[in-house]
PyMOL Python script that loads the backbone (N, CA, C, O; Angstrom):
from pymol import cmd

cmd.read_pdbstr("""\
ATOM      1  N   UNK A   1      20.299 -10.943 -22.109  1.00  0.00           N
ATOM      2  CA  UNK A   1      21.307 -11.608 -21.318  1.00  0.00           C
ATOM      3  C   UNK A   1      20.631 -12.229 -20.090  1.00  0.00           C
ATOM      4  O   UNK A   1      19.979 -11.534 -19.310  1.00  0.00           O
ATOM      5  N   UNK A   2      20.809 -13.636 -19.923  1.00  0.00           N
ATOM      6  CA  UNK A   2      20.093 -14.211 -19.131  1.00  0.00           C
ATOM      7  C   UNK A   2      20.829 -13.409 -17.047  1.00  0.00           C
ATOM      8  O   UNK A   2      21.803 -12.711 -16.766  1.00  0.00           O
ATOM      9  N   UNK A   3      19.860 -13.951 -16.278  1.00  0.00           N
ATOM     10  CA  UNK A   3      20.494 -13.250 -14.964  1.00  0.00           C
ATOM     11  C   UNK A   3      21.568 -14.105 -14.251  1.00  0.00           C
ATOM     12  O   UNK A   3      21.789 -15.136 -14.885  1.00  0.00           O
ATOM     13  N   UNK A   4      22.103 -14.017 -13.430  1.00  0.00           N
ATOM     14  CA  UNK A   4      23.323 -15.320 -13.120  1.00  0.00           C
ATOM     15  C   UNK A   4      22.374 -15.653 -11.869  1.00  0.00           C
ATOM     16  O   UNK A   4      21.554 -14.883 -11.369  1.00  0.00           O
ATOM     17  N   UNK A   5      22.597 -16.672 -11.563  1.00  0.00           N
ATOM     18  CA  UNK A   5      22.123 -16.908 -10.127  1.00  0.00           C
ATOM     19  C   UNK A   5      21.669 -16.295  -8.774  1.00  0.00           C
ATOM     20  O   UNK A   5      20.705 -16.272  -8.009  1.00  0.00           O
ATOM     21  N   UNK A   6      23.251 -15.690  -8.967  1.00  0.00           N
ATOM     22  CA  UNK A   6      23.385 -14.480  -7.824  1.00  0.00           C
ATOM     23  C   UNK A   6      22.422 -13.380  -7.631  1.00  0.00           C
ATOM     24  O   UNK A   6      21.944 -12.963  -6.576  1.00  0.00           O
ATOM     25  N   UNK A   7      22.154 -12.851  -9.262  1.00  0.00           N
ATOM     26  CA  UNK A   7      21.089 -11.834  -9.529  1.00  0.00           C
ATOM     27  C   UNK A   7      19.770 -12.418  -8.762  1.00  0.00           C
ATOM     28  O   UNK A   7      19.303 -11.915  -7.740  1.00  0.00           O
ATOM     29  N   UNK A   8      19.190 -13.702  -9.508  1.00  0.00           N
ATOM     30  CA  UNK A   8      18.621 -14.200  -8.843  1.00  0.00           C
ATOM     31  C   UNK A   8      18.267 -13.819  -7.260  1.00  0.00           C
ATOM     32  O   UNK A   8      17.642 -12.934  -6.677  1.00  0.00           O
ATOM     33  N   UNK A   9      18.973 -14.913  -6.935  1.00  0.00           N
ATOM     34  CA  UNK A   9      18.784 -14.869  -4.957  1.00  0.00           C
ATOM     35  C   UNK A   9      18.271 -13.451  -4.615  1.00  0.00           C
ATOM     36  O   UNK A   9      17.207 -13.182  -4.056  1.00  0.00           O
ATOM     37  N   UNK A  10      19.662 -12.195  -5.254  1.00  0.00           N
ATOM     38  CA  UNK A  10      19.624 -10.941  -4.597  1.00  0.00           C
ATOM     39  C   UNK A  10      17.823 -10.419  -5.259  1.00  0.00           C
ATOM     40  O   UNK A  10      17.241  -9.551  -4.609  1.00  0.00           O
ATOM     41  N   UNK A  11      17.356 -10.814  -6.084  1.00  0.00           N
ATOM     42  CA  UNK A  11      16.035 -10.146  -6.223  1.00  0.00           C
ATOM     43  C   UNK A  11      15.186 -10.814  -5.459  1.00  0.00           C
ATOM     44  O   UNK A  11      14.491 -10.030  -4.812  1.00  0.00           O
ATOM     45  N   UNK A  12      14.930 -11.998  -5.243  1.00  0.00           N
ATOM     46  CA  UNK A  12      13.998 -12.842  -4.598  1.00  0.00           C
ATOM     47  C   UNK A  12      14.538 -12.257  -2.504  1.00  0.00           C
ATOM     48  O   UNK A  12      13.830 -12.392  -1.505  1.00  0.00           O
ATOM     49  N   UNK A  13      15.532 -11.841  -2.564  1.00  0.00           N
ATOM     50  CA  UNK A  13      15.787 -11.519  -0.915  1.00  0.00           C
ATOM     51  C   UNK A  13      14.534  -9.884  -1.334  1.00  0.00           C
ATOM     52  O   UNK A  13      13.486  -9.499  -0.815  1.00  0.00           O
ATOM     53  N   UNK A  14      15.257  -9.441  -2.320  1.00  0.00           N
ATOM     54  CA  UNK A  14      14.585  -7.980  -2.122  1.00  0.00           C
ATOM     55  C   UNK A  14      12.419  -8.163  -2.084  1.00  0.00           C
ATOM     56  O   UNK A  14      11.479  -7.453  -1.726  1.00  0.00           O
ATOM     57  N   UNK A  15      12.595  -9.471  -2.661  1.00  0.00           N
ATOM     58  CA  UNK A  15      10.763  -9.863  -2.571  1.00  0.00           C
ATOM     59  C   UNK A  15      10.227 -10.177  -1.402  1.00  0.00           C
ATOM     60  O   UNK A  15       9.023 -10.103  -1.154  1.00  0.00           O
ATOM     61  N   UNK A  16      11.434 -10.685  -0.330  1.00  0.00           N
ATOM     62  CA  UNK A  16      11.696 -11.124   1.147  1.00  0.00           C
ATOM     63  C   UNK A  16      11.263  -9.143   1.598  1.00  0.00           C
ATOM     64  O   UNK A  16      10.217  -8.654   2.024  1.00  0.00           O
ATOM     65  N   UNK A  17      12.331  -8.624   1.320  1.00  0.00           N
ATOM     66  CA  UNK A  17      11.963  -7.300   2.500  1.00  0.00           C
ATOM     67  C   UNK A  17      10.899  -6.694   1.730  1.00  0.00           C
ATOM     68  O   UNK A  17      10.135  -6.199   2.559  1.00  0.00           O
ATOM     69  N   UNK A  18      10.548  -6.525   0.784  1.00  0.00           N
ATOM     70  CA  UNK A  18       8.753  -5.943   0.771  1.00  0.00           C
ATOM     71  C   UNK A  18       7.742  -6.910   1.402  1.00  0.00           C
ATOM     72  O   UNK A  18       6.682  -6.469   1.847  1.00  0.00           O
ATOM     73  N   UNK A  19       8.045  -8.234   1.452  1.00  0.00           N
ATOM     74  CA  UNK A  19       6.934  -8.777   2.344  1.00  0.00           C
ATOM     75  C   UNK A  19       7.059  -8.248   3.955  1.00  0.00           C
ATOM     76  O   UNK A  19       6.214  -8.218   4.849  1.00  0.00           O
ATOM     77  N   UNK A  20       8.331  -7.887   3.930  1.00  0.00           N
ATOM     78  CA  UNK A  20       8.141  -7.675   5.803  1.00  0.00           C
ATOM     79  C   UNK A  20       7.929  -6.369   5.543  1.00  0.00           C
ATOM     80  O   UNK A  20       7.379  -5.979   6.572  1.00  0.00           O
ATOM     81  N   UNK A  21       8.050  -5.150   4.573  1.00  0.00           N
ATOM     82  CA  UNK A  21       7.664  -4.129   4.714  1.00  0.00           C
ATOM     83  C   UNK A  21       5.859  -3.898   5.003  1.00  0.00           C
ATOM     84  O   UNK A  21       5.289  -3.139   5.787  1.00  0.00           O
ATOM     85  N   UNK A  22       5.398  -4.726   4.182  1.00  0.00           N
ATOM     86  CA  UNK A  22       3.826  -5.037   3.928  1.00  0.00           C
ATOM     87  C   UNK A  22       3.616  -5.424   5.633  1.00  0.00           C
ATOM     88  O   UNK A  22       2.621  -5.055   6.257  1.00  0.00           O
ATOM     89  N   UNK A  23       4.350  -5.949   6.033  1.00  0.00           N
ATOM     90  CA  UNK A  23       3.726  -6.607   7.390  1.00  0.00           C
ATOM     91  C   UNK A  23       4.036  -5.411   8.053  1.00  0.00           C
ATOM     92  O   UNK A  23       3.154  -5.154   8.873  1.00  0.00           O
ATOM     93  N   UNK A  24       5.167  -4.359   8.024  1.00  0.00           N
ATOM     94  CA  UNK A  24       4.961  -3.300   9.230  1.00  0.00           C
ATOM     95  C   UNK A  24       4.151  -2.708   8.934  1.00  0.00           C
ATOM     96  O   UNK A  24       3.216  -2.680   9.734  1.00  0.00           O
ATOM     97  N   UNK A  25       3.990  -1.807   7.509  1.00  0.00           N
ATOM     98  CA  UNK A  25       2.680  -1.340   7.434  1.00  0.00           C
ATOM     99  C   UNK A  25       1.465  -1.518   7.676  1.00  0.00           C
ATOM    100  O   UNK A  25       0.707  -0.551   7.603  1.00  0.00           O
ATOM    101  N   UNK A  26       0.910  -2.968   8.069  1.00  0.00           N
ATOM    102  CA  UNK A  26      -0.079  -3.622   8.661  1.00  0.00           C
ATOM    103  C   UNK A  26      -0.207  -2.954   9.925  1.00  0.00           C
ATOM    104  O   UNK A  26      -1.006  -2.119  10.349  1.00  0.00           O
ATOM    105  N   UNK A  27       0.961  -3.640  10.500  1.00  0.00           N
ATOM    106  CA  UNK A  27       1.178  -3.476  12.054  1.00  0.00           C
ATOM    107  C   UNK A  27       1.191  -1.824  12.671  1.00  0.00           C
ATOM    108  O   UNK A  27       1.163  -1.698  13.895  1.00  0.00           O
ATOM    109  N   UNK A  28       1.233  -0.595  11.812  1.00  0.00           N
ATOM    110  CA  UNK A  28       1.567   0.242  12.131  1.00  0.00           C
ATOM    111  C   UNK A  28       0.193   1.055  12.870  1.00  0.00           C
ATOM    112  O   UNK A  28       0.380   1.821  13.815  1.00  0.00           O
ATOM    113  N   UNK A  29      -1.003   0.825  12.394  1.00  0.00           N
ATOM    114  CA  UNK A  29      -1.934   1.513  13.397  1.00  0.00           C
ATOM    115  C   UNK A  29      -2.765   0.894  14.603  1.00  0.00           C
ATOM    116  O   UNK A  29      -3.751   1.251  15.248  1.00  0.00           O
ATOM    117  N   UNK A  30      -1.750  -0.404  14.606  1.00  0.00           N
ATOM    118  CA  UNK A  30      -1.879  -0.686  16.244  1.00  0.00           C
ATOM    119  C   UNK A  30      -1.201  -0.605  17.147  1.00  0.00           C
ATOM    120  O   UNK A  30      -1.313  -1.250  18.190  1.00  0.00           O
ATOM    121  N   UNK A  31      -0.061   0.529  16.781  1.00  0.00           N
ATOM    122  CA  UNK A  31       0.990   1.146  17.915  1.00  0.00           C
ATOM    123  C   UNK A  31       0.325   2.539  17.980  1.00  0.00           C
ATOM    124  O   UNK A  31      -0.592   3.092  17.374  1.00  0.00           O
ATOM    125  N   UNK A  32       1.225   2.890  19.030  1.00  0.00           N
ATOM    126  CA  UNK A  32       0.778   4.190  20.045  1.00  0.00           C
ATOM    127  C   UNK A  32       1.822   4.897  19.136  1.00  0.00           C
ATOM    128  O   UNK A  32       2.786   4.436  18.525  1.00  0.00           O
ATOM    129  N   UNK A  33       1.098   6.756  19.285  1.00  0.00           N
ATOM    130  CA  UNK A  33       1.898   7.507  18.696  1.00  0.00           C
ATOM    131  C   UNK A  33       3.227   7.618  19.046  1.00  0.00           C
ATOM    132  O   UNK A  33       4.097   8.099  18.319  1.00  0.00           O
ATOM    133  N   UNK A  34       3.432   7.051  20.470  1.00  0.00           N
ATOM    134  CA  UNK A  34       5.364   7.238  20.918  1.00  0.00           C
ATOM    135  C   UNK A  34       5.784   5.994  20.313  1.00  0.00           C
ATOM    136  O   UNK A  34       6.877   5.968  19.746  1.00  0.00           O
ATOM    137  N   UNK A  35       4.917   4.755  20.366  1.00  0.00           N
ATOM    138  CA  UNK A  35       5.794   3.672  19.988  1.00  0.00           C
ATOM    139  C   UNK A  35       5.978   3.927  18.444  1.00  0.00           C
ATOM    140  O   UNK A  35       7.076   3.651  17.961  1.00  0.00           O
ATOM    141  N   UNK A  36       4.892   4.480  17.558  1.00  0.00           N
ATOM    142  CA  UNK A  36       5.628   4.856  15.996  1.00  0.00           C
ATOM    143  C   UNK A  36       7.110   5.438  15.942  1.00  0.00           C
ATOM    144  O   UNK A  36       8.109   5.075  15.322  1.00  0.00           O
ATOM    145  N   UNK A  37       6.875   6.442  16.796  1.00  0.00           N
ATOM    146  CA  UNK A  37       7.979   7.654  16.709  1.00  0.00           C
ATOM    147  C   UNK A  37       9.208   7.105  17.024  1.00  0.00           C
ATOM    148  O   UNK A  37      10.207   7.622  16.524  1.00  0.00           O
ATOM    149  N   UNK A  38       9.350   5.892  17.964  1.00  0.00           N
ATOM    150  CA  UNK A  38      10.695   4.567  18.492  1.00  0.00           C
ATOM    151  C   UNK A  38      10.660   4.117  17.216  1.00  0.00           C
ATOM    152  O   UNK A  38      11.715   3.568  16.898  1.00  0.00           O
ATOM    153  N   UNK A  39       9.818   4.148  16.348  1.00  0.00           N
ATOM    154  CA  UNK A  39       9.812   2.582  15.893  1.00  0.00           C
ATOM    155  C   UNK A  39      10.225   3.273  14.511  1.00  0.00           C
ATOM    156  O   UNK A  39      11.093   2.533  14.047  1.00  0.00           O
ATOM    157  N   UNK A  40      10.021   4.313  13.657  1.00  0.00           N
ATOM    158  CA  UNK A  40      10.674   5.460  12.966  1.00  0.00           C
ATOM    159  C   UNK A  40      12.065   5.621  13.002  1.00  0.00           C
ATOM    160  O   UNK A  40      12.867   5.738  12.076  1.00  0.00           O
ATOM    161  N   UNK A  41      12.230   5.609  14.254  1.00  0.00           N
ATOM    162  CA  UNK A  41      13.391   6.471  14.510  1.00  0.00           C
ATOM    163  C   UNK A  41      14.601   5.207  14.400  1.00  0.00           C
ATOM    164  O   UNK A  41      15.696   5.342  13.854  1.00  0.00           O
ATOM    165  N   UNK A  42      14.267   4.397  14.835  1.00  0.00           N
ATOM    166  CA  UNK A  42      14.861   2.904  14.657  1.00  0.00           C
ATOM    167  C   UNK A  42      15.053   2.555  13.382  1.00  0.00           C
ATOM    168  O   UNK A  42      16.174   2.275  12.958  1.00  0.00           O
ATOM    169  N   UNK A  43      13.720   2.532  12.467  1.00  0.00           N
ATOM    170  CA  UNK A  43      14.325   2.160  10.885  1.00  0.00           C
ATOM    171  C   UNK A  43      15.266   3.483  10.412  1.00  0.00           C
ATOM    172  O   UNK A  43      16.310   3.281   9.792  1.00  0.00           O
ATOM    173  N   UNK A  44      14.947   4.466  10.655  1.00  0.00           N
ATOM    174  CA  UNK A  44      16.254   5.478  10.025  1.00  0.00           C
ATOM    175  C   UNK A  44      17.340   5.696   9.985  1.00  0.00           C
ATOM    176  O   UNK A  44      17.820   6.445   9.135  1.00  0.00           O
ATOM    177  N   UNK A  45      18.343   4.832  11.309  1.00  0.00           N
ATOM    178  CA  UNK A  45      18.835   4.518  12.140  1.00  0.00           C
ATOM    179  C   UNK A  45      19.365   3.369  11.565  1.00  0.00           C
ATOM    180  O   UNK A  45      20.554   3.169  11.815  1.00  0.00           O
ATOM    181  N   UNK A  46      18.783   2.552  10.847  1.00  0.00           N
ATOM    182  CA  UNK A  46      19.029   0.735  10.436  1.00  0.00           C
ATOM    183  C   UNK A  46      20.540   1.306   9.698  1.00  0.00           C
ATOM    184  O   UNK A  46      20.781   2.468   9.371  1.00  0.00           O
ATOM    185  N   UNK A  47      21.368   0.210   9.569  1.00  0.00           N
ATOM    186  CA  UNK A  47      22.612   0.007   8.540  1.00  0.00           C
ATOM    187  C   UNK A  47      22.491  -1.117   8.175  1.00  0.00           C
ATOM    188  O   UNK A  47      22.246  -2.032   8.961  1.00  0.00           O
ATOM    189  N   UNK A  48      22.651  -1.292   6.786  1.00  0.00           N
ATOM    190  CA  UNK A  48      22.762  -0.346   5.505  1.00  0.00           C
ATOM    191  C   UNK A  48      21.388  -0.080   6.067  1.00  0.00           C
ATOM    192  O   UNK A  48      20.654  -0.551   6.935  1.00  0.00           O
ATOM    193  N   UNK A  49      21.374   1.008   5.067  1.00  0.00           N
ATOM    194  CA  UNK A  49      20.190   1.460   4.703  1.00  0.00           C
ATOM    195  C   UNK A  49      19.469   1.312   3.056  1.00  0.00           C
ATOM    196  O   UNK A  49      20.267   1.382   2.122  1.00  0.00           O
ATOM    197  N   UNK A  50      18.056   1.121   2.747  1.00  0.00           N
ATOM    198  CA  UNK A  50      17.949   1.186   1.506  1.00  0.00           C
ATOM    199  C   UNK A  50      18.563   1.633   0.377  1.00  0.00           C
ATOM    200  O   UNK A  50      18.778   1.021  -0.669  1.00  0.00           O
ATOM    201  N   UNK A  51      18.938   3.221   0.802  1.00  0.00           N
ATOM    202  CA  UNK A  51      19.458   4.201   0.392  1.00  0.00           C
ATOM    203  C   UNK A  51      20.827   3.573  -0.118  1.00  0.00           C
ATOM    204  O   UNK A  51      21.031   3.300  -1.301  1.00  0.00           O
ATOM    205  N   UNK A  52      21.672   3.391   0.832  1.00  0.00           N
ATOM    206  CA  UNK A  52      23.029   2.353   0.534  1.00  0.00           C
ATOM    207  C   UNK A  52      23.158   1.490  -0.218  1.00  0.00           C
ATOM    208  O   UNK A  52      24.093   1.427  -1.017  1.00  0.00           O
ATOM    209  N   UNK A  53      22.074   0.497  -0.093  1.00  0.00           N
ATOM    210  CA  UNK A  53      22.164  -0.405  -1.565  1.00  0.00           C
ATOM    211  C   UNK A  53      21.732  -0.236  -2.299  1.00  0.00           C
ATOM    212  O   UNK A  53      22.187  -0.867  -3.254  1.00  0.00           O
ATOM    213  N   UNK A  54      20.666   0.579  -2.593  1.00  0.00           N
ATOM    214  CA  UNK A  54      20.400   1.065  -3.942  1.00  0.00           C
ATOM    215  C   UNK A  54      21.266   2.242  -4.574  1.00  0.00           C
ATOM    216  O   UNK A  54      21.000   2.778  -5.650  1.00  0.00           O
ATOM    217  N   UNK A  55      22.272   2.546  -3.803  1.00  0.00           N
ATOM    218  CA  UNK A  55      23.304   3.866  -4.211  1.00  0.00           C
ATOM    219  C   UNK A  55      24.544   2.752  -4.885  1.00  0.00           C
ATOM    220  O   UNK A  55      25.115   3.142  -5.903  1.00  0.00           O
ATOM    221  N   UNK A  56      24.907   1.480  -4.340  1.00  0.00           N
ATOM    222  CA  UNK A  56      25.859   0.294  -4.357  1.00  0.00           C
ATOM    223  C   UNK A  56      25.793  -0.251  -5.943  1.00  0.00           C
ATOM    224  O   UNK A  56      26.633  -0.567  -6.786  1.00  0.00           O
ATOM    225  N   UNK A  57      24.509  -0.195  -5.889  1.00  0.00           N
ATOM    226  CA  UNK A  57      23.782  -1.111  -7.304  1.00  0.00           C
ATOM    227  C   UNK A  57      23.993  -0.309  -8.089  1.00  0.00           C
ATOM    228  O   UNK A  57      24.299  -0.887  -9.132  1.00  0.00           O
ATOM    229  N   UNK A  58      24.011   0.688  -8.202  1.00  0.00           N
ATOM    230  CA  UNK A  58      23.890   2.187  -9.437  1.00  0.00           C
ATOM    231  C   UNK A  58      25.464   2.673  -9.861  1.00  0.00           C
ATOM    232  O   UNK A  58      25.985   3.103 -10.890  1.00  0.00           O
ATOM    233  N   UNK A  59      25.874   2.397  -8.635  1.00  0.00           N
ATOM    234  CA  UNK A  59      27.315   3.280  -8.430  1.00  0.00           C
ATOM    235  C   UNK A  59      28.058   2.757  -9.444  1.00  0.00           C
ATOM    236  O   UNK A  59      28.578   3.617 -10.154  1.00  0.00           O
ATOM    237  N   UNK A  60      28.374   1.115  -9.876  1.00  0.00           N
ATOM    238  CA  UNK A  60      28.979   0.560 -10.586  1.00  0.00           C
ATOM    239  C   UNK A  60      28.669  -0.040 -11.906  1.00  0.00           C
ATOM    240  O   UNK A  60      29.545  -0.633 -12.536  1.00  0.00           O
TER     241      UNK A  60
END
""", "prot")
cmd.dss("prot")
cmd.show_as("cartoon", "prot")
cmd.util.cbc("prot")
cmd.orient("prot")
């Protein structure tokens, strides 16, 4: 079954946030151990969360 469009976009966004994931992981051992621990505590903190849309996608 071919994907609809929509499928589309929504996978190519999800190719969007592993590239910026790749870039924090870059960025991560040129912060200070407090600025990790802000900067942690901030993505855990994010809404949605990964967790959420990949619970969204499954659920139905």
């Amino acid at each position: 079954m071919p994907l609809s469009g929509e499928a589309i976009r929504m996978m190519n966004l999800v190719d969007d946030m592993a590239t910026t994931m790749r870039r924090l992981l870059a960025l991560v051992p040129t912060l200070a151990p407090d600025e990790r621990k802000r900067v942690s505590e901030y993505l855990s903190q994010s809404q949605p969360s990964v967790e959420t849309v990949q619970q969204a996608l499954t659920s139905q």
